[in-house]
N, C-alpha and C positions, 0 to 999 in steps of 0.2 A: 504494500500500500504506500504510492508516493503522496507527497503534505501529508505528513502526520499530524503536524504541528496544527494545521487547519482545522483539525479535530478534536483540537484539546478544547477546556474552556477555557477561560485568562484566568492568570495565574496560577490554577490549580494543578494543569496538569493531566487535567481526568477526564475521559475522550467522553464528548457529547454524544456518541453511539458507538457501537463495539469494532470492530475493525473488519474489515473485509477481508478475507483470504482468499476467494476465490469458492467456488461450491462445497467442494469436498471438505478442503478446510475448515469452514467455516463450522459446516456443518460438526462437525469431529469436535471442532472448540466451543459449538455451544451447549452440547452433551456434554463433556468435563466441567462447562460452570453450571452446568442443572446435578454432576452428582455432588460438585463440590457444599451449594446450598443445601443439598439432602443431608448431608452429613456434619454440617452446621447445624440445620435446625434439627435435626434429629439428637445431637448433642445439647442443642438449647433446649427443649421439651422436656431432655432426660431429668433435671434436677431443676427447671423453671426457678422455684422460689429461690434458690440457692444461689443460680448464676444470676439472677436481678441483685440479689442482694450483695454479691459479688460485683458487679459494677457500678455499686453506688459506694461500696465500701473501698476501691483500690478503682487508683486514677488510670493503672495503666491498664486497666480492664476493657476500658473503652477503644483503645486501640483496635482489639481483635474484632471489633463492630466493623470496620474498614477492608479484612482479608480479603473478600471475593474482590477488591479494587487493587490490592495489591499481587494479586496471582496475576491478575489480569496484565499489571504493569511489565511484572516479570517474564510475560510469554509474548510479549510485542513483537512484532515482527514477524515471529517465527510461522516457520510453514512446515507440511513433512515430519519428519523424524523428530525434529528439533522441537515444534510444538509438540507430538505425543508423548516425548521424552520428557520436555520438563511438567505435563499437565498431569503424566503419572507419578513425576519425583513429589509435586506438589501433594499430590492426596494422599500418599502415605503418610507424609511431614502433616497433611489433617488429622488421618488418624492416630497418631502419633500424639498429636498437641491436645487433640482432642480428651485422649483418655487421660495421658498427665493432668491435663484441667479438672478430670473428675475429682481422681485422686487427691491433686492438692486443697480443691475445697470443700468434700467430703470430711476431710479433716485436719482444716482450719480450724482454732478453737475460738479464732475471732467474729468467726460466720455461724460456729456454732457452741458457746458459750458452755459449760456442764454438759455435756454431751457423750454420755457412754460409748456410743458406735465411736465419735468422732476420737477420743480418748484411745479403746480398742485399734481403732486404724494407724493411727499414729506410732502406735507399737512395733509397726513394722516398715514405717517408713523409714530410707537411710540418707539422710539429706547430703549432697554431695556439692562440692564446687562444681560451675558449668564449666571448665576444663579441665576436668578428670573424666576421663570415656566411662562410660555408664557398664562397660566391659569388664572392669574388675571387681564389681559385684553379681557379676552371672553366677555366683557359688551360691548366692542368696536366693534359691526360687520362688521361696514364700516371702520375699522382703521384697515390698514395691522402691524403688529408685528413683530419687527427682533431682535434677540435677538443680538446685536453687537457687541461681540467679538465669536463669535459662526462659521464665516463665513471664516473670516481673519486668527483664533487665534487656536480655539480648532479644528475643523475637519481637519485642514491640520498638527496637530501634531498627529493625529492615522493615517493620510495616509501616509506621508513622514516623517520619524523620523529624516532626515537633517532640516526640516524646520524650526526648531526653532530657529537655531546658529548665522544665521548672527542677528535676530532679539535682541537676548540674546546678543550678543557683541557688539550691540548699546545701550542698555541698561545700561552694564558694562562701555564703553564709556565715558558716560554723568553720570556714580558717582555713578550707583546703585550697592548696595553692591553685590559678587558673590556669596554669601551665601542666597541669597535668592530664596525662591520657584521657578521655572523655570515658571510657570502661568502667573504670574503679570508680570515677567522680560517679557516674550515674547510681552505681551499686551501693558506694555509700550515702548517697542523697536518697535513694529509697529507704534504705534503713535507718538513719533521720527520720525520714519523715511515718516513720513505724508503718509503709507500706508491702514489707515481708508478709507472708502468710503465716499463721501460727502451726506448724507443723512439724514433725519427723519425732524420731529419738534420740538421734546424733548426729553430728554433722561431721563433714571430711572436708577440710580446707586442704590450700595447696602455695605454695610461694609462684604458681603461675599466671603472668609471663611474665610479671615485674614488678621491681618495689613499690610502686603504684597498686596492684592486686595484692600484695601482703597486705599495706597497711589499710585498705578496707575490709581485709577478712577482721582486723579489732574492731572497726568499726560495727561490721555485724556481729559477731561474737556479743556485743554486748546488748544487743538489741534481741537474738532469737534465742539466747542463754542455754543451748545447747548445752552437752557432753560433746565437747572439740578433739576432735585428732589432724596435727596437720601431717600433709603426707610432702615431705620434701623432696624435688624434683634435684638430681644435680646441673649444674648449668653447663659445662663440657660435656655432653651426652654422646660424643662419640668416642671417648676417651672407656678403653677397658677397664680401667683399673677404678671408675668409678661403680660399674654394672653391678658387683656385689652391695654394695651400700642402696643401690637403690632398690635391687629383688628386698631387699630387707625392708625399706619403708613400705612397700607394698606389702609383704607379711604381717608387719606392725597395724598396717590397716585395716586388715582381715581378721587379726585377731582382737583389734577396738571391738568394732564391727559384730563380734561374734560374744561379747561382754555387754553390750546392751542393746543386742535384738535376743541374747539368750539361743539364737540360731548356730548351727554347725555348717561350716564351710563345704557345699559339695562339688567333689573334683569333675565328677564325672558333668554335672550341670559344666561347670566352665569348659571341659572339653568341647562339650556339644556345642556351647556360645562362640567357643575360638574357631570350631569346623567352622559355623558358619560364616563369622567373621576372614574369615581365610576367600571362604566362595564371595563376601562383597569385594574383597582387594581383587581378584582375579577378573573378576565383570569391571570394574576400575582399569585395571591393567589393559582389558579388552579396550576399553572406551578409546584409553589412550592410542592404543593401536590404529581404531578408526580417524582420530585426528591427526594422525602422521599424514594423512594419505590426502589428495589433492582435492576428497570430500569429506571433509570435517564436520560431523552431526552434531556433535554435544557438545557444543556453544552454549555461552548464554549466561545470561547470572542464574539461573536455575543449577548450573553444574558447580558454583563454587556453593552456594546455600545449602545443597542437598547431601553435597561431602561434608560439609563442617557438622550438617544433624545428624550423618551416616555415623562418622569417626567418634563421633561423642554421646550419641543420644537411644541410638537405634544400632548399635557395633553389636553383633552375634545375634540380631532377632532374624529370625525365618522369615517373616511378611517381608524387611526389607529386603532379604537375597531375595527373596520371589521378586519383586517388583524389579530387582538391578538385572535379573535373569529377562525378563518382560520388556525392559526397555533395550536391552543389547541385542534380541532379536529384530526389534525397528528401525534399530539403527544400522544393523546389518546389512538388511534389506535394500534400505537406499544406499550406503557403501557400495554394494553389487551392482545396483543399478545404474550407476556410472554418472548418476544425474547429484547436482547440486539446488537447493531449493532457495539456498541467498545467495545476492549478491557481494562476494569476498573479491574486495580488490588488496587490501591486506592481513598479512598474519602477526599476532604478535602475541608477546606473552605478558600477560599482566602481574606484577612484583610486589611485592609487599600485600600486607592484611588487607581487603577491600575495604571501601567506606560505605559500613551498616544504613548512611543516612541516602545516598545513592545506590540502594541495589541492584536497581536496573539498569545501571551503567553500562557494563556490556551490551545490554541491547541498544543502549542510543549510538553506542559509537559502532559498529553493527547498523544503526540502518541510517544512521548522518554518514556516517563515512567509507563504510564496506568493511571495518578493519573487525575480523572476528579475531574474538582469543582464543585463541586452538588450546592453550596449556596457562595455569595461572601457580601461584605459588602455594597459594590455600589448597591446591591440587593436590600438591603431591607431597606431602605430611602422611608421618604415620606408614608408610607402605610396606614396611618389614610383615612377612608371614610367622605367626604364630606355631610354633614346632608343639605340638599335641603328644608327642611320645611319652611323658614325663610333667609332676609334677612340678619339678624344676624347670623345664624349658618353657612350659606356661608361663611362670612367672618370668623367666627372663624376657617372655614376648612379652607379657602385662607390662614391663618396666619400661621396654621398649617406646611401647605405644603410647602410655602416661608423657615419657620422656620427647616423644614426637607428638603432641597434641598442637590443636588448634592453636596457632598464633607461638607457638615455641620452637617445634622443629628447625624454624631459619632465623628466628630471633636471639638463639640460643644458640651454640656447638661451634660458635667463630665462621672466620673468615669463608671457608671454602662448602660449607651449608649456604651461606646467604649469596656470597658473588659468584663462587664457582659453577651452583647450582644452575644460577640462574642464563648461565650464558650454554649451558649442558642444555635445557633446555630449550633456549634459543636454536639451538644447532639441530637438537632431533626433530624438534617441528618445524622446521625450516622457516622462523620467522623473518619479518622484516623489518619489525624495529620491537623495541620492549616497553611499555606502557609500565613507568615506575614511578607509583602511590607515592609522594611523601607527606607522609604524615606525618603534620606538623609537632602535634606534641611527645609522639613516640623518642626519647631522647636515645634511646639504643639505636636502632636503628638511622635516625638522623645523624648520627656520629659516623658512618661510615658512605652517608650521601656519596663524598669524594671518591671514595675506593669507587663506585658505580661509575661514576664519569671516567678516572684513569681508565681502566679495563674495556671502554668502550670506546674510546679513545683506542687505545694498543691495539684494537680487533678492528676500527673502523667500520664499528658498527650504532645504530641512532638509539639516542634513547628518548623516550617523551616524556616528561615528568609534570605528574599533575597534581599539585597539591589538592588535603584532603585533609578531614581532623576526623576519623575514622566514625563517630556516630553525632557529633556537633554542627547543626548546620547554624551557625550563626559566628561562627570564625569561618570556615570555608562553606561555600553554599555550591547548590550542584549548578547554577550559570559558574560559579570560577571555575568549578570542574572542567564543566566543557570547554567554555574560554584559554584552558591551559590546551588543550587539544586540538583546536578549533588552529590557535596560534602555530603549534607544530605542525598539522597537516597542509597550510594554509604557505606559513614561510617557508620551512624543509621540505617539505615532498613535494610545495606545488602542486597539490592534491586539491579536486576538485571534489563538493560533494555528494555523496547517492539523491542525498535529500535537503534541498535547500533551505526550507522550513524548519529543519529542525536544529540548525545554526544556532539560529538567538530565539528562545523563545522567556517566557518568566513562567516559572512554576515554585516562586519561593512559599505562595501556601498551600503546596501539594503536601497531600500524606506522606 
């Protein structure tokens, strides 16, 4: 569909009628938003008094009133493969979010006061940091898993990119520096503002990705007053001689864990979780494969969102290999067929952590410009296979995969994880320039900006750097976004765009 922009309303962003794909398409994309609404309201129906009263009592609740507009945002463009692929990653990420929701306000004890069920439930809930994969409690069968800033914190900053503001100038407020990562500020201005759910038995912090996520884990500590265990990640994570120390915090965890759920650790459950965890990396592996090749399906910001739920949220469930099995045969299909269904006049690889407050980024630059991202960095985390022979080699793989999570794997382990990686990657997908995030307040990574420019420089290869303040839109907003882009394709490549319209548009009060 050329002039998208034509289609938006002002400022908002949000298409005054659905998109056109052409019949088939169309048709295919308005059946995924008729099952997506089913299983919305079939979830709203399920606890009615519960989830109302749940949105009047937490701000960020309101958010998920918006999802059918932000799915929508997410699948822009696409046609073929690309649309079935990311309208499936989506509805499992429903399912998924869905039942978490039950669970967390089921038992709430804010929603529901003296509450024996909700007391009971709670029993077995094991509150975990959102960047600890949800994977090292698979020993737990009977023990529900939530990962606790996951509900509150990160999924309402890819839906609503206002949601982070008022929680970030509580933060500011109460003395937290404004230079810091927008992450932590957000997670601690919830907890401020006592907008945590009142739930679990225990909590599992973690010292990741930065000094910034410690010191909000006190921050909540003293707000959800848990039994805390933190579980220490080492920061050289490719260095051997740390790997014993960390299989140990990981046992240390299991045996918290196993002291106040009163539960027994089952091995053969985690076998089963890490088999299947092995078959997601492998349909992953596949993926990649298909983007080496001169038609690249799984595009899109749908494939960085739905790794980061995979790796963390959904690591060793069955529904999700089924669904990764489901979508690699669609993408197979058009591979075979030798056809491509976008317009790609460029390949590149996008670097650094996305920014939660533009998640359809990928797509705009994708259909302003042709440049798809065939491989990004949030990609390719975590990819070590799990060795299932042994007690022992589980947990070396658990340490592994804690050790390689979301937002660490390249922020963490030095030099040749964050630069080397990324030019590895540059070469296998045969890109043609590198799309590299910086993120303004991210101080680790800004430290080594320079190393990016030399080495691109020595290889004589481009890079486009688009400032970003990964879920803040009011330090960088998504007009600078594109503006950074807009400026590179326009002076360096002499690039002309797919879509004129979507140049300069204003959507600073889009969701």
């Amino acid at each position: 569909m050329k002039n998208m922009a034509n289609n938006m309303q002002p400022k908002t962003g949000i298409y005054k009628f659905r998109e056109w794909r052409g019949i088939v398409d169309s048709a295919y994309d308005y059946a995924m938003w008729c099952r997506l609404w089913y299983k919305l309201l079939k979830w709203a129906l399920g606890h009615p008094v519960q989830n109302v009263k749940a949105i009047f009592r937490y701000r960020w609740m309101f958010n998920y009133l918006t999802v059918p507009s932000f799915f929508d945002r997410n699948c822009e463009g696409f046609r073929g493969a690309a649309l079935r692929g990311g309208r499936n990653n989506f509805l499992i990420l429903t399912d998924a979010v869905t039942a978490n929701l039950d669970t967390i306000l089921s038992a709430d004890m804010k929603l529901h006061p003296g509450s024996k069920k909700a007391m009971e439930l709670n029993k077995k809930i094991i509150c975990m940091d959102e960047l600890v994969p949800a994977l090292v409690t698979a020993g737990f069968p009977e023990a529900k898993t939530v990962l606790y800033q996951m509900i509150p914190v990160y999924l309402p900053s890819l839906i609503n990119q206002h949601s982070t503001t008022h929680y970030i100038t509580q933060s500011e407020l109460h003395g937290l520096p404004a230079d810091v990562c927008p992450l932590p500020s957000f997670e601690a201005g919830v907890a401020i503002e006592d907008d945590y759910p009142e739930i679990g038995c225990c909590m599992i912090t973690c010292n990741m990705p930065c000094d910034g996520s410690i010191m909000t884990s006190a921050v909540q500590d003293r707000r959800h007053g848990l039994p805390t265990h933190p579980l220490n990640v080492p920061l050289r994570w490719l260095q051997d001689e740390v790997q014993e120390y960390a299989i140990e915090e990981i046992l240390d965890t299991i045996r918290f864990i196993e002291k106040h759920t009163g539960m027994q650790y089952d091995w053969d459950k985690l076998k089963e979780a890490c088999e299947n965890w092995n078959g997601e990396q492998e349909c992953k592996f596949e993926k990649w494969e298909f983007n080496r090749t001169k038609y690249p399906p799984h595009t899109g910001s749908s494939t960085w969102m739905y790794r980061i739920f995979e790796h963390q949220a959904v690591c060793g469930d069955p529904r999700a290999l089924a669904n990764d099995k489901k979508v690699n045969k669609i993408l197979a299909k058009e591979v075979a067929s030798g056809k491509c269904k976008k317009d790609i006049r460029y390949r590149a690889v996008i670097w650094n952590t996305p920014a939660n407050n533009y998640a359809n980024f990928n797509n705009w630059a994708l259909n302003a410009w042709g440049i798809d991202s065939v491989i990004e960095m949030i990609d390719v985390h975590g990819t070590a296979l799990i060795d299932t022979s042994s007690r022992e080699s589980m947990l070396a793989g658990l340490a592994n995969m804690v050790q390689t999570a979301t937002m660490r794997a390249h922020t963490k382990g030095g030099y040749e994880v964050m630069v080397d990686d990324m030019w590895r990657c540059f070469d296998e997908f045969k890109c043609d320039f590198v799309i590299l995030f910086d993120q303004i307040s991210c101080k680790g990574v800004g430290a080594i900006n320079g190393l990016f420019e030399e080495s691109a420089r020595a290889r004589g290869s481009k890079i486009c750097k688009v400032r970003q303040d990964l879920m803040e839109p009011t330090s960088i907003s998504r007009r600078d976004m594109r503006a950074d882009v807009n400026t590179f394709m326009s002076t360096v490549l002499n690039a002309e765009p797919v879509d004129p319209t979507l140049i300069e548009f204003d959507d600073d009060e889009s969701w």
